[in-house]
C-alpha positions as CSV (number, residue, x, y, z in Angstrom):
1,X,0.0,0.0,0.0
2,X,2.5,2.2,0.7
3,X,3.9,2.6,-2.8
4,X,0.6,2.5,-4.1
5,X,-0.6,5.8,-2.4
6,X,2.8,7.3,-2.1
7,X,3.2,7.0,-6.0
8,X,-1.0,8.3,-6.3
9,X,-0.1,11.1,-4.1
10,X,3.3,11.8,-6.6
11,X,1.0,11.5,-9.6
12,X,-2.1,13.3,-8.5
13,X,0.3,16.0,-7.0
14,X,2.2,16.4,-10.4
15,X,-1.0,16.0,-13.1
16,X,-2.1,19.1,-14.6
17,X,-5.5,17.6,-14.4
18,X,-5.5,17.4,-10.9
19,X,-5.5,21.2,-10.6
20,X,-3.0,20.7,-8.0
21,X,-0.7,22.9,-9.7
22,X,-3.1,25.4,-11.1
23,X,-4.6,25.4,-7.4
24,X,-1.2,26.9,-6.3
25,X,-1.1,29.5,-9.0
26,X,-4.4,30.6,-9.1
27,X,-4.1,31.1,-5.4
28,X,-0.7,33.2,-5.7
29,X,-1.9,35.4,-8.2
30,X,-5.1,36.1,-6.5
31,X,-3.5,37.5,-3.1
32,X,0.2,38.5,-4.9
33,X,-0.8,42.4,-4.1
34,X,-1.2,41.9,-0.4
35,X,2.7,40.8,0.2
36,X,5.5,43.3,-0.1
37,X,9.3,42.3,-1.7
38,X,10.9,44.2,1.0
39,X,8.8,44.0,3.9
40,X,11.5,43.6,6.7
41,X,8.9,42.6,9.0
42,X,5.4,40.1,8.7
43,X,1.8,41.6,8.1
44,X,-0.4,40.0,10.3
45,X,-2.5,39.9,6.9
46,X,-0.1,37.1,5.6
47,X,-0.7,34.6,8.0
48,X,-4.6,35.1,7.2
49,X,-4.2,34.2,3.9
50,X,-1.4,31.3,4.6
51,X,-4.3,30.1,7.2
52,X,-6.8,30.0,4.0
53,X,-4.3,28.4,2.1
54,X,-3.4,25.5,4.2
55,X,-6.8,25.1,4.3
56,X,-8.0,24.9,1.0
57,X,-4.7,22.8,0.4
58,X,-5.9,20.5,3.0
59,X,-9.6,20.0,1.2
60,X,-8.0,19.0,-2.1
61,X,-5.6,16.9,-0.2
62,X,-8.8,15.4,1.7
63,X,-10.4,15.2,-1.7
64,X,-8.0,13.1,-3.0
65,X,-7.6,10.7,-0.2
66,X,-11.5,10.3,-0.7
67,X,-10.9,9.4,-3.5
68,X,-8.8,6.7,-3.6
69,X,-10.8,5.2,-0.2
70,X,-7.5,6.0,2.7
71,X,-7.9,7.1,5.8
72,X,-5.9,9.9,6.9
73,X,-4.6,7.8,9.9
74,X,-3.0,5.0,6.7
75,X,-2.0,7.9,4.6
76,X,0.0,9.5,7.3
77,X,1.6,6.0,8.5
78,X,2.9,5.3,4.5
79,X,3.8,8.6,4.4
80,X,6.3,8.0,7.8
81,X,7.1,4.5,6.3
82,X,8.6,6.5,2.9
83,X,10.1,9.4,4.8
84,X,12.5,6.6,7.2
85,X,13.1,4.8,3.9
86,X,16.3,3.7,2.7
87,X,15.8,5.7,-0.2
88,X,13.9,8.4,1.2
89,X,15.6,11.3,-0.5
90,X,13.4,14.2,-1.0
91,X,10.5,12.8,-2.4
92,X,7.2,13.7,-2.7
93,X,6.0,13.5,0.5
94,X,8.6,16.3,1.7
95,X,7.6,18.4,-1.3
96,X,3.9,17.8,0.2
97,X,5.1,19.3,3.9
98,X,7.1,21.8,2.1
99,X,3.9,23.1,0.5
100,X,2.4,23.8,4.1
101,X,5.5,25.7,6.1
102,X,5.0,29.3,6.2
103,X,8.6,30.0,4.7
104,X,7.6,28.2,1.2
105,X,4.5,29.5,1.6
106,X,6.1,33.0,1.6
107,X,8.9,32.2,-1.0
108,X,6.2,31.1,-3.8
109,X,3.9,34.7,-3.1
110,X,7.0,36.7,-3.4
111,X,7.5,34.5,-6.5
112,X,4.3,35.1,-7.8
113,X,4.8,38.9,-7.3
114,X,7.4,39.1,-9.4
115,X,6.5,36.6,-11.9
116,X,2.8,38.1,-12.7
């Protein structure tokens, strides 16, 4: 099982059908404005909209484990299973909790700033 899900998450994660991806950028581009270059400091404002953004992450993420009939308790033991690995790596599931941390989270909206 845990390949199985591990390389679902991978493919679902990567598919331009998913809307995965498109999620991401449709989200960066709608709240781009609100996030300065050379803030030296935090708005409050940003964690707001990182809070709405794990959240609607989470629903897709819920979505998709729906969908392919896992529990959140299995999906979170394959996903410790293929993090301790012996050939671990960075993989998707890190690229899944990478997603979620505040710094990425601020890295890709300064991203998207500059990019649209």
């Amino acid at each position: 099982m845990a390949d199985t899900i591990i390389n679902k998450l991978e493919a679902w994660f990567m598919d331009d059908n998913s809307g995965v991806e498109q999620f991401v950028e449709d989200f960066a581009k709608a709240h781009k404005d609100v996030f300065e270059l050379d803030a030296e400091e935090h708005k409050q404002e940003y964690m707001t909209i990182y809070i709405d953004f794990q959240k609607k992450f989470e629903t897709k993420l819920e979505a998709f484990l729906s969908e392919n009939n896992v529990s959140h308790e299995a999906f979170l033991e394959e996903c410790h299973k293929h993090q301790s690995g012996v050939d671990a790596g960075f993989g998707i599931v890190d690229v899944l909790l990478a997603t979620l941390e505040f710094d990425v989270f601020m890295q890709m909206m300064l991203d998207a700033k500059t990019r649209f």
